[in-house]
N, C-alpha and C positions, 0 to 999 in steps of 0.2 A: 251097053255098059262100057266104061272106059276099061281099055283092058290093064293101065294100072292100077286101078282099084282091084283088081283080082291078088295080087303078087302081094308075096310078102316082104318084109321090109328087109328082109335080106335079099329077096331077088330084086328089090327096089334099090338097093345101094349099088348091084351088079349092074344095074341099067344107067346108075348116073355114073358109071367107072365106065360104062362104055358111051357116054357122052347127053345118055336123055336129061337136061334140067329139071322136066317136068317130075323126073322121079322122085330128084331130092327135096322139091318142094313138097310134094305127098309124103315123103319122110319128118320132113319137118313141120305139116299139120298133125299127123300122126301121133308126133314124140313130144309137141310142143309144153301141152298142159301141164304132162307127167313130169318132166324134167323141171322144167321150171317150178311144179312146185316142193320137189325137193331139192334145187337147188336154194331155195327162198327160205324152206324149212331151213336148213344147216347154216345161211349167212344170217337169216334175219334181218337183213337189208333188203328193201327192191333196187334200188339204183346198184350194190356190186351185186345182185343175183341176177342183173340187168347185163351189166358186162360180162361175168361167168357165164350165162345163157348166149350171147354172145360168143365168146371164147371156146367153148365149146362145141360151136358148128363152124367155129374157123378151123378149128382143129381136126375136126373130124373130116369136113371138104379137105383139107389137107391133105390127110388120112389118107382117105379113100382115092384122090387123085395122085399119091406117091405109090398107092398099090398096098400100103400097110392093112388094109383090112381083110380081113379073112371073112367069109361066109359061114361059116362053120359054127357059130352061137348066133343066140337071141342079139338083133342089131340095135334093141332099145335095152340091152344090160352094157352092152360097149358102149354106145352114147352115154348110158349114167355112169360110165367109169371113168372116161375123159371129165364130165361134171364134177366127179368124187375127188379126182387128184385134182383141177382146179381149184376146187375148194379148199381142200387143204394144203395148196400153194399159196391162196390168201390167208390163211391161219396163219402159218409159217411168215410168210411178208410183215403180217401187220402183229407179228408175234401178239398174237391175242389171244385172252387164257382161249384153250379150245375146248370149251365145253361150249355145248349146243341149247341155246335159249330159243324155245319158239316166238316168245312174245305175242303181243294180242293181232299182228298182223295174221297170224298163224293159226286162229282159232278154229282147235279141235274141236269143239264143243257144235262144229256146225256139219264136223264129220258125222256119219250117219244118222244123218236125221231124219230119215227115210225110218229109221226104227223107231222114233218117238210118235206115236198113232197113241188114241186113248183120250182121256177127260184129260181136263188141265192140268190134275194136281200130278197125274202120270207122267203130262209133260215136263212138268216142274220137277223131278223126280230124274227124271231121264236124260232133262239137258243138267241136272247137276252130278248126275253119275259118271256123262261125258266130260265134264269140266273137270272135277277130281281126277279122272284119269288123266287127261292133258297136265294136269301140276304133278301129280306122281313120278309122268315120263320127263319133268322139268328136271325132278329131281336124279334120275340118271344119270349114270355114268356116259360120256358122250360114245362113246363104242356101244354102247347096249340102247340106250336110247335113239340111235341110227335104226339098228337091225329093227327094233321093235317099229319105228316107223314105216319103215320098206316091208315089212311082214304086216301090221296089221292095216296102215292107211292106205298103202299103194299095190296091198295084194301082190307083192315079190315073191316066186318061188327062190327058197335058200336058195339053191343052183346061181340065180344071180345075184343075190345079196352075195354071197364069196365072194362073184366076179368083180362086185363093184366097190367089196369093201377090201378087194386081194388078200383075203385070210381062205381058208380052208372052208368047206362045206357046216365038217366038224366045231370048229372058230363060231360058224357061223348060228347053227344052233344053242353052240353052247350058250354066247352072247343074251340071243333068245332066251332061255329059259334063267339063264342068271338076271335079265331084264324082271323078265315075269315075275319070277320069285323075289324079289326085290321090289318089285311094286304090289305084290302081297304082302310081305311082311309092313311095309310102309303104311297101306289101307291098315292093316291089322292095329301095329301101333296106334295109329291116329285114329281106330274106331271107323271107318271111311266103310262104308258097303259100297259093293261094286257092282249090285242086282239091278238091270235094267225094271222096270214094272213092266207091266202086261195092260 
């Protein structure tokens, strides 16, 4: 076995700061999917999630060859925070409202599909439960609707949603649950059930 397949991506950034290529390339199969699709999530473009996904491993090769990186955290919650402030150095550029639209490039609706098992009409039921949610998080606040993304699609512990959104832990669930609670009251309103079938 290759022995950098063993290391973790922190001891993988140590090895490209002491010159191995090969490392950062396993860092960047690694990180590649993730980041990119939350970078893609928050622009809603592929061509500037293109250069953002871009721009963020220039910066991080950067990074890591001026000596700025610490080993000391999760090395794919600093990757999405280099991502996080790019992104929102294009908001800011193209002064665009900064609320966050997934649009149909983005579709939720294909996330967990591993859960829709069952007769048809179960399916039918379950991909429109999943679709309702995706327009709920449309309706978010772009602060809560981030957190809710990095917590429920991408499996983020808080610890690095903080790191990437530079708020507090605390910030960080609170988002969360004011997320949630807001797309209950929303379903509520609107009648919407949120009950996968069986």
């Amino acid at each position: 076995m290759n022995r950098l397949q063993t290391l973790t991506d922190e001891e993988l950034a140590v090895e490209y700061v002491g010159g191995n290529n090969r490392a950062f390339d396993l860092l960047l199969t690694r990180n590649q999917s993730k980041l990119y699709g939350y970078i893609t999530f928050m622009v809603k473009d592929h061509e500037v999630a293109d250069d953002v996904f871009q721009d963020t491993f220039v910066k991080a090769i950067m990074s890591l060859q001026e000596g700025r990186y610490k080993p000391n955290g999760k090395f794919s919650a600093w990757l999405q925070r280099i991502a996080h402030n790019l992104v929102m150095d294009h908001f800011r550029n193209s002064r665009a409202d900064m609320s966050v639209d997934m649009g149909d490039e983005n579709d939720m609706s294909r996330i967990g599909s591993e859960m829709v098992d069952g007769n048809i009409e179960n399916q039918y039921v379950n991909q429109q439960v999943l679709q309702d949610v995706k327009n709920l998080m449309n309706q978010l606040p772009e602060s809560q609707r981030e957190v809710v993304y990095m917590r429920m699609y991408q499996n983020m512990p808080f610890k690095d949603i903080a790191t990437v959104t530079n708020c507090s832990i605390n910030t960080a669930l609170g988002r969360m649950r004011y997320g949630i609670m807001n797309m209950r009251r929303m379903a509520a309103e609107s009648n919407i059930s949120l009950i996968l079938a069986e």
